[in-house]
Every structure is written in structure tokens, then in C-alpha cells.
N, C-alpha and C positions, 0 to 999 in steps of 0.2 A: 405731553403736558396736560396735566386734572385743569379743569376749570368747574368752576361750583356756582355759576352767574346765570339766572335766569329772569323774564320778569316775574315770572310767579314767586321767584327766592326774591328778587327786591320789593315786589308787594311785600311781601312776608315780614321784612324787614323793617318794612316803612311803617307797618300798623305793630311794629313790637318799639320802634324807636318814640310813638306817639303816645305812648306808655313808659315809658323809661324814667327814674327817678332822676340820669344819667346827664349831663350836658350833652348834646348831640354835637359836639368838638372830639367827643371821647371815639373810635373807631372801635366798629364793633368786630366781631368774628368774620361776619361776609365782608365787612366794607378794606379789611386787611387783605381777604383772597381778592378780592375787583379789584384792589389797588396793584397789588402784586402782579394780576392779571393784562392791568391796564400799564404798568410800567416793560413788562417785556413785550408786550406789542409795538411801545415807542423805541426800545432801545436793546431787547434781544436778540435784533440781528443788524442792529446800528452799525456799522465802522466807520462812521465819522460822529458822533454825539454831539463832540465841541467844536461846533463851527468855530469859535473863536481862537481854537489853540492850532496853533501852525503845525505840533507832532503828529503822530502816528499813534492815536490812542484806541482804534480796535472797538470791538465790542466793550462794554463796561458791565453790562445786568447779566446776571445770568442768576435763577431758582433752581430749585428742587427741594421734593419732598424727603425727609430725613426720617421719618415715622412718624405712627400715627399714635391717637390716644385709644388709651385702655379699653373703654367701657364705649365709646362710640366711634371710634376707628376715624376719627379725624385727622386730617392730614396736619403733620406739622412740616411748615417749608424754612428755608434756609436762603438768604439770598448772599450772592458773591456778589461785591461790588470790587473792579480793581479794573485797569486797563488791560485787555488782551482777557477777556475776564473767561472767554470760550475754550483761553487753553490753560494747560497747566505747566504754568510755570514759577521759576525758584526766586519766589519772593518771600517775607516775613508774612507772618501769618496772626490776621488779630478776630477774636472773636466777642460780637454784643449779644448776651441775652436781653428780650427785651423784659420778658416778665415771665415769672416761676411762678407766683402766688397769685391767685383769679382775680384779688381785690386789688393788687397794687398795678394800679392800668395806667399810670403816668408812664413806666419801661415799655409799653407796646406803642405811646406816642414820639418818645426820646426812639428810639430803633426805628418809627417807619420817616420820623425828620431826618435821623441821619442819614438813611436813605436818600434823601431827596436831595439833601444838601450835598451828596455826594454826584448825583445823576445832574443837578443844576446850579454848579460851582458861580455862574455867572449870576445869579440872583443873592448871593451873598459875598458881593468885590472885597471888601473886607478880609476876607477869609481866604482868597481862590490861587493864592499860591501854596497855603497848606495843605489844601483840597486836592490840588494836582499834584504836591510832592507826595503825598500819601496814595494817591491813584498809582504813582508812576513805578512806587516801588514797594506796595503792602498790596497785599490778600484781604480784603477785608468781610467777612461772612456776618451777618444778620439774622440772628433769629428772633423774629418778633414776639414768638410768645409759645414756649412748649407746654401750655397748660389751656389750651384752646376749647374744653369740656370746662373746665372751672369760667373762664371769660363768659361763656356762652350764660353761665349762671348770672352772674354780676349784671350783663345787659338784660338779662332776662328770655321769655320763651315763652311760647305757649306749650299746652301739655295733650294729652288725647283727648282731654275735655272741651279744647278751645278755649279753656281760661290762661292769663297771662300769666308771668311768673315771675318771681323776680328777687334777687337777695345778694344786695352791693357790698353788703359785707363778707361773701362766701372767700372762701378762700383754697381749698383742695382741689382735687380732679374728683370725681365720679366715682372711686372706685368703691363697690358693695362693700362697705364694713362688715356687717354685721349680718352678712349675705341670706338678703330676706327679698330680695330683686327687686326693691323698691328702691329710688334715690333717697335718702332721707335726710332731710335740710329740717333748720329751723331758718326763719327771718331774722336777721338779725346776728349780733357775734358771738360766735362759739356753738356749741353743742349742736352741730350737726352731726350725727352720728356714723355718715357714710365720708368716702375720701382720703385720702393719705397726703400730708405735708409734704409736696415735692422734693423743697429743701432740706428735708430728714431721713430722706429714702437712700443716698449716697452710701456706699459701704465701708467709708474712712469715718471711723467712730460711730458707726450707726449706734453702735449698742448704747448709746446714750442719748437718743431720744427717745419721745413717748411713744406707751405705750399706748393698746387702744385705751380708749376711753378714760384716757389720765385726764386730770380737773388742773383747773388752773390756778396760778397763786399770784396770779396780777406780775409787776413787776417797778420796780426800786421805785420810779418815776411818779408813777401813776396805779398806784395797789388800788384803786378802785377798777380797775381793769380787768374785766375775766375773762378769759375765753377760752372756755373748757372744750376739749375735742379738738382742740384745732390744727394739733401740731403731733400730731399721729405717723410715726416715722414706718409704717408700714408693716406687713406680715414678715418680711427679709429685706436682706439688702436689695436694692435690683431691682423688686418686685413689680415696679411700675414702668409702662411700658413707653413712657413719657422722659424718665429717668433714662432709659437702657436708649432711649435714641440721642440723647442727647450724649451718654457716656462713648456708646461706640462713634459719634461725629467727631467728640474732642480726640479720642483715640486714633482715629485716620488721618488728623488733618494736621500734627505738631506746632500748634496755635504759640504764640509766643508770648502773649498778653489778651488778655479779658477783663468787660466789664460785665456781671450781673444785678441789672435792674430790681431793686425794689423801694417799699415803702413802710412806716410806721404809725400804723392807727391809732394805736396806742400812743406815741408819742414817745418812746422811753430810748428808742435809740433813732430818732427822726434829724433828718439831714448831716448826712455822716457819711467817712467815705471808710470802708471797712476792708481791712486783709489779712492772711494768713501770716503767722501768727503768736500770739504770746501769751501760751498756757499760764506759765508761770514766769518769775521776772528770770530767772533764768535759762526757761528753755523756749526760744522763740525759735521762727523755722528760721533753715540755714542761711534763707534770701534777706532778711531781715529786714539788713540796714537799706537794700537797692531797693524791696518793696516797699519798706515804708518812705523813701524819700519820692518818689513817682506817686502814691497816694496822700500825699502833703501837698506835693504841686501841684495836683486834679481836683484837691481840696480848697486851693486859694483860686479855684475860677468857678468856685460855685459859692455866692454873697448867700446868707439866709434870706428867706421870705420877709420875715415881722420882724427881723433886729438886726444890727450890724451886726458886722463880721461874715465868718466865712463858716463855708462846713466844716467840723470836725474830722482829721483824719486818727483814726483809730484802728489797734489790731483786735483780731479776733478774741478771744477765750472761752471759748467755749468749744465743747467737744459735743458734737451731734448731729453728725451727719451730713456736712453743708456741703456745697457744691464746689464753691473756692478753696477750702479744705482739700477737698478729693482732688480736683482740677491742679493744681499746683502737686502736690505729693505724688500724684500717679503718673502726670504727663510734663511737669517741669513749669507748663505754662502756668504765668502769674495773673490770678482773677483777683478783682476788687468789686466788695458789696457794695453798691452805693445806693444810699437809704435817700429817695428824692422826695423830697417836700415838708411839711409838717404832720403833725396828726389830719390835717384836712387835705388828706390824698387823694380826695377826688372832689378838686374846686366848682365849682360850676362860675366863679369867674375867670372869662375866658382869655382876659388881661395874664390873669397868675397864672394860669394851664401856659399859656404862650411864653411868659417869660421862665419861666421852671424848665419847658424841653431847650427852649434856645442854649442856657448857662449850662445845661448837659453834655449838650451838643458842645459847647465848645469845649468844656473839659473832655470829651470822648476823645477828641480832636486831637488834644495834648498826649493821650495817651495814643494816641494812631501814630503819631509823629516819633513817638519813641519807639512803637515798633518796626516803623519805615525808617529808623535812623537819623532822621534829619533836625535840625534846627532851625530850621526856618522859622521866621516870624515869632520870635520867644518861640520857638519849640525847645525843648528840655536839654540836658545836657546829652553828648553822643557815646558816653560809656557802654561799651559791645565790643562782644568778640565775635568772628564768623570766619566762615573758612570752610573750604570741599576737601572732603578726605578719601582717597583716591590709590586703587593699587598703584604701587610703584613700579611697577614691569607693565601692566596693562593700560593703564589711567581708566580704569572701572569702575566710577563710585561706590563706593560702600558705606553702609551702614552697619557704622561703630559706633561701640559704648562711649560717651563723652562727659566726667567730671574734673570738676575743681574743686581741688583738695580745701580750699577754704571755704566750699561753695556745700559740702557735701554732707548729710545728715543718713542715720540709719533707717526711717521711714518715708526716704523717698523712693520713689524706684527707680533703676536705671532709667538717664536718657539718655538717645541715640542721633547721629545724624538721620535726615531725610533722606529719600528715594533718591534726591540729587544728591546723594553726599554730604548736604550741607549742614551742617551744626553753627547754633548761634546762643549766646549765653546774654543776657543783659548785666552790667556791672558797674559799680561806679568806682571812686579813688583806691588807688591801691596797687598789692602785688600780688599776682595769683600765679597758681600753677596748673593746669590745663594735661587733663590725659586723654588720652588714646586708645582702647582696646577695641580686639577682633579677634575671636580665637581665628588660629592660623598665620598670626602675624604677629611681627615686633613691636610691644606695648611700648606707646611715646609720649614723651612729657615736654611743654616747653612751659618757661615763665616771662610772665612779661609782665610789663603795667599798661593800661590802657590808657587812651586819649579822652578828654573831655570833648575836642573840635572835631573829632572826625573816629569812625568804628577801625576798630583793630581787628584787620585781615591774616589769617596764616592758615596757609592749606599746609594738609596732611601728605605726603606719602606713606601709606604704611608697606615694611617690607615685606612679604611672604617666609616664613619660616621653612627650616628644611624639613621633612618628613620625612620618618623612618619606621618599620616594620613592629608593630609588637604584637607579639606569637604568644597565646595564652593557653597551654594543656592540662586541662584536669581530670588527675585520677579519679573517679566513683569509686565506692566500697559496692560491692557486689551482693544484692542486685540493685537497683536501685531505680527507683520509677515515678521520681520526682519532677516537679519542676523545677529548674536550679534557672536561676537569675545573677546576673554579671553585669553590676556595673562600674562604667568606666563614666570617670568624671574631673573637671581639673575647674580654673575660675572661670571658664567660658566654655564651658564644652560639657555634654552630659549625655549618656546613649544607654539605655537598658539591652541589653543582650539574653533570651531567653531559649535554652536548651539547646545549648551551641557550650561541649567539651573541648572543642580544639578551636581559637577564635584568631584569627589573625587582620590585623588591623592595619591599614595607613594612615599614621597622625603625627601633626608638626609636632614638632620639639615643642616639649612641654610637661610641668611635673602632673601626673595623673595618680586618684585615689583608685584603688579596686574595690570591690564588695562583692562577694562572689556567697551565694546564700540557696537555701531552699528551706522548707517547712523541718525536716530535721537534718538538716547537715551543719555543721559547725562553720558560722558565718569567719570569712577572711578576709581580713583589711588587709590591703600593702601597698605601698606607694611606688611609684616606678620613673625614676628621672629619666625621661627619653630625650637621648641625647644620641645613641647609636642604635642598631637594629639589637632588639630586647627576646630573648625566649626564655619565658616562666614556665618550670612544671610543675605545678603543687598538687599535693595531695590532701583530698578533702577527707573527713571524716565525721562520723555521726556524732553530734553535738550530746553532751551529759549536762541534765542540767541540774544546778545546786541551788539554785533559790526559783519559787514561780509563787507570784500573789496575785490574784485577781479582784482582790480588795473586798470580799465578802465581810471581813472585820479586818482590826489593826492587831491582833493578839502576836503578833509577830514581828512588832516595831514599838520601840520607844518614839510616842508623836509628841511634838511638840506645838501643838498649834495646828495640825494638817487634822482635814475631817472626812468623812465617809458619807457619801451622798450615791442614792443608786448605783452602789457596785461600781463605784469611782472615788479615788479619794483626792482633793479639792487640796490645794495647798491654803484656805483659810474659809471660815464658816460661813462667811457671808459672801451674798453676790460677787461683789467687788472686793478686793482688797486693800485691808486700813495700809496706812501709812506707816514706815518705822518698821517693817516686819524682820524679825528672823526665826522663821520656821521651821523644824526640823524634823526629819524622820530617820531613825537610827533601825537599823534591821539588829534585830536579837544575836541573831543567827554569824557565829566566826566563819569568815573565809581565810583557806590557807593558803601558801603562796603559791603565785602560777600564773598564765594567762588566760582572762577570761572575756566574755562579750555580755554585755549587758543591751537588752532588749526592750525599749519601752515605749505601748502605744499609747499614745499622750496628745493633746492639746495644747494650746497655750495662747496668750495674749497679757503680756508683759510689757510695763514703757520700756522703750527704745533706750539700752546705753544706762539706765539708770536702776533698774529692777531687774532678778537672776534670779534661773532655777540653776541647783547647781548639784551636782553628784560627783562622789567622791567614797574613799575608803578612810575609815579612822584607825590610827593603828599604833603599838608603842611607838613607833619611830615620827610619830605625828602625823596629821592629816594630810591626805595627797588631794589634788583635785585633779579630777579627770576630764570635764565637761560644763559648760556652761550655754545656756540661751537665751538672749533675750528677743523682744522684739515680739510681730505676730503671727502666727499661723494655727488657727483655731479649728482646724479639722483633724480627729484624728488620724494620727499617723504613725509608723512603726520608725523608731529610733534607734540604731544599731552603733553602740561605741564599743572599741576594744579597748583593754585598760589592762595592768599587770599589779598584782598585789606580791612586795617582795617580803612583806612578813604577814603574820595573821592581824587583821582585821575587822572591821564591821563595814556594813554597803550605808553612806548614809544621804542621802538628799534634803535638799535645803532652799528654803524659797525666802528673801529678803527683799525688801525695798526700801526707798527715801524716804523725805517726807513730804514731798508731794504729787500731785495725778495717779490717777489707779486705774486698773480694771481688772479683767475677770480671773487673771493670774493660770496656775496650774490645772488640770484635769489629768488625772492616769487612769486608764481603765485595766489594764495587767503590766506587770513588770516580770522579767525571767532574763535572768544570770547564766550565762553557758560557764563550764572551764571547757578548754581545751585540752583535747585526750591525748596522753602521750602514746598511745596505740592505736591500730585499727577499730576496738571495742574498748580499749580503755577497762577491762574488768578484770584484772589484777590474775591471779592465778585461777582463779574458777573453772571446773570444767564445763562443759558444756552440758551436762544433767543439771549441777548444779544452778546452773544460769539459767536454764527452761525453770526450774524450781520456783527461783526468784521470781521469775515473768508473771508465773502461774500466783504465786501468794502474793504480789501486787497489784498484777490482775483482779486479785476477790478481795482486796484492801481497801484497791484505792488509793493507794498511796503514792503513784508514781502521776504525775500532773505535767503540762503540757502534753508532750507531745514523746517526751522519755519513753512509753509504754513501747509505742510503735519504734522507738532506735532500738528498743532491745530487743523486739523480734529480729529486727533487720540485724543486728548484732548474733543474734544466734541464727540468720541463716546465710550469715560470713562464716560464723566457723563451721555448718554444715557443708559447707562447699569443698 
């Protein structure tokens, strides 16, 4: 275990805190690690904590460090509070940030009370049955603050010159902007020129926060408000190493609820409890109505400071990066912002500090009780599902895919049960239907409605599928000295196979796609219902190709809207994509009938369900459509569809959207059309001088592109054989 405690770091401290703009109420950077320090010495290897409770409550504290920060390698720690807390066991799992942003320091007081009030249930009687029902059956993890370089600003520091330092208004980490190795801070808000916006760094929507050094435009409330610089969403996603420890913790631990601590200086979204989310009035996330009615209730146990009434619970809309955004879409678990206090986020009366974290504290509290299940003491209603999924021949836990059809949206990602098998859904009124998968097994559905008084249990058996033999032989055309790739793939299952002609496999029943490809062989789809022991022989051959664009110019397409940007062409001119689009790109060029494969390395970040690129053939007998994508995946990547054209045609692609949310739409960087040869060389009656001919005057042309040049050597030294 790090300890960071010495007297010379408490002098240190003590002549920076006697300098401080800061209430000395406020916990500084060390005064967090001593505390941390000084609660596992009382209670890190405790097995009895609570004298007063007659159970069997174990250890309760347990830390560790999670990562550190970017630029000064500062530890950030993580604390488990739960009964038995030394082992790991199959409880619900809840997680508190306490503070993302340097300046909003009420979330690093609210996270180290709940602490407290969890480690000394008997100083708050009041409270100390929900205390221990949430001890008895939650996971409860702490992080007081993953921005521990930014905090150290706000309290301040001295510097190599011995002078103090100090700027309560900061708000970033550390990280070189403008990489000159200097920090560069102004006093005061905004235009510090170094740092990146925690809450902007996230990779679900980043592309829509700022960039470096964007100015600011105040906001609806309070437009005298500026603070330029401040909200700088970094060089990439990821990029902060503050960010990447906090993503890999939610990734390991299948958290089931979260709150992220912050504050509004501004005033303009100040005491508010915030969630994912509603773009627009139609497309909110899939959880909606369960999130919003849990941040409604966390909302009425938090009164305002200066007026009646309550916090505001409100969804999100905005797209840029946040954590609760990401946190919720990536890992299922549902986070709530909550904006604490007013624009005077850092009181120095110590009256309001004190009542601010208590009414936190006890809405955290509400929300701990929904993830431990219980109702106790007005605790919430008990809508959950849960349940261990488990071979039915063995009883081996497994971890399987887990949705609800009414529960399910395209830009979330699978979630799965835990290590224990356990999967758990939070839900309220209603009827749902609840799946099941695991490649290798029989996909299971049950519907049920859930209980308000008590969580609905239903374990899994899943069955083991039979498995049968499938035998893959491919003929080469001679010679051939590629690399040929093979893959096998179905809705859970996915395996590349490389330079392996005769492959044989053991896999459960299950319908499988093939793709069996190399740089010029004529790529081959087929699908294969494996249901009995299967043996394929196909024969490959050297692919011809009839269309290849690398997007040098469009002279070879009727565009309609599509533009040409760096040897890419963009399905719309600008950045983002407007609203209302239908976009076209028509190839000149007839294709005749036959089978062919179209090839396209591309990009893409399209809404979800709502916006299509789409390719297809136009032809007398009407448009066919072959292929459609939505959704995101913004690296390019090679796309391979096989499609049949049964009269002549044109190739045409087509990019539309709604009318509302956007983003950065289509990129192609080449496109290339195989047909499929009905011969070994596919070259009609030619002899073989003749075809050397050809090689030779396309060869000094130019005119043969991809990769054509090299099938037709390989073509003429098939028939030299």
C-alpha cells in the first residue's frame, strides 16, 4: 500500500493551507491520501467494525490505486466500502465519482462523507438501517477525485521559486496543450491555455467537443459568462490518462448505477440532477423512463440552497463527450450528473458546505438502496430483474449476452452477465422480454412483469448445442502465392482463418457466413446451415475487375451532393452532415448481368437507426437495394458485399438523413466491383499470345487498376501450365 504522509509533506501543507483563498473545511490533495491512510489502518483489517451489530460484517474498507495522472503521475485511489469488503463477492455494484473538474470540490467532500457515513453508521441513527441494508448487499466503490493534478491547482502550491500559487477557478488536469513544458494557467476563469476537459475526453461523441483553444459564448443564463479554453476535449479520444483509468475501472467492475459529482460556476445548469438522455424529443436512450424516474427521486431529497423547492431533475442533450453518456451506452450502468450547489461552489460558509454534502449524502443513499434492492426506510421502488446463468449439464457460470427487447437501442453495446454469472437489469412498471445468448448454446427468452415489493429472480440454464464437422477445401488456380483469408462468422462467433486450404472445424449448430478472399482472388460469400456434418469444395478464382475509383475526381459518376476531399469522397461538404439529406452518387458506367462483389474501404459515423448509406443497382426493372449502414465505425475498413445484377444497370450509392442530430456521415477512400468469372481466366476465346499482348499494352497504358494487372499474369501463367 503507497502512503504519501510525512512531516515535512504536512509542514508543506500547512504553510500552503495558511495561504489558501479556500475554507480550510475544503480537503485538500494530502489531507484525502492521510485520510484514506488513516481509515485503513482503523478498519482495513477490522472483522468486527460494528460493535453494535450482532451479524458477521467482515472487513468493510478496502483501497487501491486505479491510475495515476498524466503529467505528474499522481495516484488516483478507489475505495470499496461493503461488508466482506476483502473478498469478492456477487453483490450489485454502485459507483461515486467524487469530482472530474479541479474547481468543482463540493464532489471530493460529498464522496469522502459518504465514506464516513458508511464506515460510522452509528453517528447517523437516523439513517443506520439503510446503512447496513446497503452494506449488507451493494459493492459500493469511491472515487474521490480523478483529477488530483487539477485539485492540487485550486488549493494551490508553491513552485521552484518558493512562491505560492494558486487558481480556484482552474478547472483541467495538467496536460501541455500547447506543448512548450511549461503549465500555463491564467488566475482566474478560462484561458488557461494548458489541460484538457475531463468530461470531454470520453470517446461516445467526443467529436463534438472543443477544440483546442475554442472561445467561449457564455451560456443562455448568464451570457456574461466566458471561459474561453476551458472545455478542450483533447488531442483524441482516450487521450488522458486520468480518463483511460477511470474507463478501464468501469469496464472491470459491471457497476450498476452511478453518481458523477459536479458543480456550476456559472450558474446556468446549477443544482440539477442530470442523465442520459434526450437528444431530441424523440430519441431519448432506451432506459428513459427507469432513468428518469430514479433521478426525479434523488432530485426531491436535494431542497435548494436560496429558494424553495427541490433540485431540478433533467436529461441530458448535448452530445460531447461526457462520462454518463459513455458510462451508460458502453457498460449498461446508469450514471447521473448532479450539479451541487449554486453558482457559489465553493462557500466558505461552513453552515452551507455542511448542509450541501449531508442532502447529497442522503440522496446517494437513495440511489445505493436501488442498487442493493431494498426499500427500506422510503427506499425506492424494488423493480429488477436478476438471476445466474449457468450451463445446464455442468452448472458453470457463464457469461452471456443479456437484453430486453424493450430495453434495447442500436448504440448501446452488448451487456453481459458477470464472472458469477449474474446479470441484473434495473426496471420499472410493465412487460418485458429478457434474452439470453452464448454462442454454443440455445438462445432463451422469457417474459415476465416485474414486482414493485420485491426484485424478480430467474436463473438461466442455457443448453449446449450439438456440434458438427464443417470441412472447407479450396481449389487455387495455379500458381498462386497469396495470402488467402477465411472467415467464418455467425451472431456470436467470429474466427479469421489465414492460409489454411483444407480447414475443418468443430462448431455448434448454427447458421454461419463464409468470406474466403486474398488480394486477387475473387472474394466468396456463402452461408452454411450447420445442422449435420457439412463438406464444401469450392473453387476460387482470379477475380476481373469492372469498376475501380480511388476518387482522384468524380468524372465517372453522376454526384449529387457527394464531395471530394483528399482522394476521399465525403458523402456531404461540410464537417457534419445537414439535416433532410438525400445524396447520390450514380456510376456512368452499365453493368451487365451476373454476379459480382463490390469492395469498399470506407468510414462512417451515421445516427443510429435514423441516417443510411446505402448501395444498390438502378436498372429498367427498378432499383434493387443491396446493402445498408448505419450507426458508427469511423476507421477505415474494407467492405465486402456480394450482390447480383439480373439486367443492366448503373452502381449507385446514396447517403440520406432526418431531420435532426448529425455527424460526420460517409468517407470512401477507393471502391472496386469484381464480376465473377465464369472460367478459370474468364478471357473468352484469346490465345495465349494474344493475352500476353494485352498484359504488355496495358502494362504501357495504364489502364488496368487495382490489382487486374497481376491476375492477368497469373492468368497467362495458368494457361502456360
Amino acid at each position: 500500500m503507497l502512503r504519501l504522509s510525512s512531516s515535512c509533506i504536512i509542514l508543506f501543507f500547512s504553510l500552503i493551507l495558511s495561504q489558501s483563498e479556500l475554507s480550510d473545511r475544503y480537503t485538500t490533495p494530502q489531507e484525502i491520501e492521510d485520510q484514506l491512510n488513516a481509515w485503513y489502518d482503523e478498519f482495513g483489517s477490522n472483522e468486527d467494525p460494528y460493535t453494535f451489530y450482532p451479524g458477521n460484517e467482515g472487513i468493510i474498507y478496502h483501497h487501491e490505486i486505479i491510475g495515476y495522472s498524466g503529467v505528474e503521475n499522481i495516484p488516483i485511489w478507489a475505495v470499496k466500502i461493503t461488508m466482506n469488503a476483502d473478498l469478492n463477492e456477487d453483490k450489485q455494484r454502485a459507483l461515486i465519482l467524487g469530482k472530474c473538474h479541479a474547481e468543482e470540490i463540493y464532489g471530493v467532500e460529498i464522496a469522502m462523507d459518504l465514506i464516513k457515513w458508511m464506515l460510522y453508521p452509528m453517528d447517523h441513527p437516523a439513517h443506520i438501517q439503510s446503512i447496513l441494508a446497503v452494506m449488507t448487499n451493494a459493492e459500493i466503490w469511491i472515487v474521490p477525485t480523478y483529477n488530483p493534478e487539477g485539485l492540487s491547482v485550486v488549493h494551490g502550491w508553491y513552485d521552484d521559486l518558493n512562491q505560492f500559487n494558486q487558481d480556484v477557478y482552474y478547472r483541467k488536469n495538467k496536460y501541455d496543450a500547447n506543448n512548450n513544458g511549461i503549465f500555463d494557467f491564467v488566475v482566474g476563469i478560462g484561458n488557461d491555455y494548458d489541460g484538457v476537459d475531463l468530461n470531454r475526453n470520453y470517446d461516445f461523441n467526443w467529436i463534438f467537443g472543443d477544440e483546442i483553444n475554442s472561445t467561449d459564448s457564455g451560456c443562455g443564463a448568464n451570457p456574461s459568462y466566458i471561459a474561453n479554453y476551458d472545455y478542450y476535449r483533447g488531442p483524441d479520444p482516450f487521450s488522458e490518462q486520468e480518463v483511460i483509468a477511470i474507463r478501464d475501472f468501469v469496464l472491470s467492475k459491471d457497476f450498476l448505477l452511478s453518481i458523477a459529482y459536479h458543480s456550476s460556476r456559472s450558474g446556468c445548469v446549477a443544482e440539477k440532477v442530470i442523465y442520459p438522455w434526450e437528444w431530441d424529443v424523440n430519441k431519448k436512450s432506451p432506459d428513459f423512463d427507469i432513468i428518469s424516474r430514479l433521478g426525479f427521486e434523488m432530485s426531491q431529497l436535494l431542497p435548494k440552497e436560496a429558494e424553495s423547492g427541490f433540485y431540478a431533475s433533467a436529461s441530458s442533450i448535448s452530445r460531447r463527450g461526457n462520462a454518463h453518456d459513455w458510462t451508460y451506452a458502453n457498460t449498461g450502468c446508469i450514471q447521473y450528473l448532479v450539479e451541487v450547489g449554486t453558482e457559489n461552489m465553493q462557500s466558505d460558509d461552513v453552515i452551507i458546505i455542511e448542509e450541501t454534502i449531508e442532502k447529497n449524502v442522503i440522496s446517494a443513499l437513495h440511489l445505493l438502496k436501488r442498487t442493493s434492492g431494498t426499500s427500506i426506510q422510503d427506499g425506492p421502488e424494488q423493480y429488477q430483474i436478476t438471476g445466474l446463468i449457468t450451463d445446464a449439464q455442468t452448472g458453470v457460470p457463464l457469461e452471456a449476452e443479456v437484453w430486453i427487447d424493450e430495453l434495447n437501442g442500436p448504440m448501446l453495446k452488448s451487456r453481459y452477465s458477470d464472472e458469477f454469472g449474474r446479470y441484473r437489469r434495473l426496471l420499472i412498471e410493465g412487460t418485458y422480454t429478457i434474452n439470453f445468448r452464448l454462442f454454443g448454446y440455445e438462445t432463451q427468452s422469457y417474459t415476465f412483469v416485474p414486482s414493485s415489493s420485491q426484485v424478480t429472480e430467474y436463473n438461466v440454464s442455457m443448453v449446449p448445442l450439438n456440434s458438427f464437422i464443417l470441412d472447407l477445401d479450396f481449389n487455387l488456380p495455379v500458381p498462386f502465392d497469396e495470402d488467402l483469408y477465411t472467415v467464418i462468422s455467425s451472431e456470436t462467433y467470429k474466427d479469421t482463418i489465414v492460409n489454411s486450404y483444407d480447414i475443418s472445424l468443430s462448431l455448434p449448430e448454427d447458421q454461419y457466413n463464409v468470406v474466403v478472399y486474398s488480394d486477387n482472388l475473387y472474394p466468396e460469400h456463402f452461408s452454411v446451415s450447420l445442422n449435420s456434418n457439412i463438406f464444401i469444395d469450392k473453387d476460387l478464382k482470379w477475380k476481373s475487375t469492372v469498376l475501380y475509383d480511388d476518387f482522384s475526381s468524380l468524372d465517372g459518376w453522376d454526384s449529387q451532393g457527394w464531395f471530394l476531399n483528399n482522394g476521399m469522397v465525403l458523402s456531404q461538404s461540410s464537417f457534419l452532415y445537414d439535416h433532410s439529406l438525400n445524396n447520390s452518387l450514380i456510376s456512368l458506367s452499365n453493368m451487365s448481368s451476373g454476379d459480382y462483389v463490390i469492395n469498399m474501404n470506407l468510414k462512417y459515423e451515421i445516427e443510429w437507426d435514423y441516417d443510411y448509406f446505402q448501395f444498390g443497382v438502378n436498372s429498367l426493372d427498378g432499383d434493387m437495394l443491396f446493402y445498408t449502414l448505419t450507426g458508427h465505425d469511423y476507421e477505415l475498413n474494407n467492405y465486402f458485399v456480394p450482390f447480383t445484377v439480373y439486367d443492366e444497370g448503373n452502381l449507385y450509392l446514396n447517403f440520406s438523413s432526418d431531420n435532426s442530430l448529425n455527424y460526420r456521415g460517409v468517407e470512401i477512400d477507393c471502391l472496386s466491383v469484381y464480376k465473377k468469372p465464369e472460367g478459370e481466366c474468364d478471357m473468352g476465346d484469346l490465345n495465349q499470345d494474344a493475352i500476353i499482348d494485352i498484359v504488355d499494352i496495358v502494362k504501357i497504358s495504364d489502364l488496368i487498376i487495382d490489382n487486374n494487372y497481376i491476375a492477368f499474369e497469373k492468368c497467362v501463367a495458368d494457361l502456360n501450365q
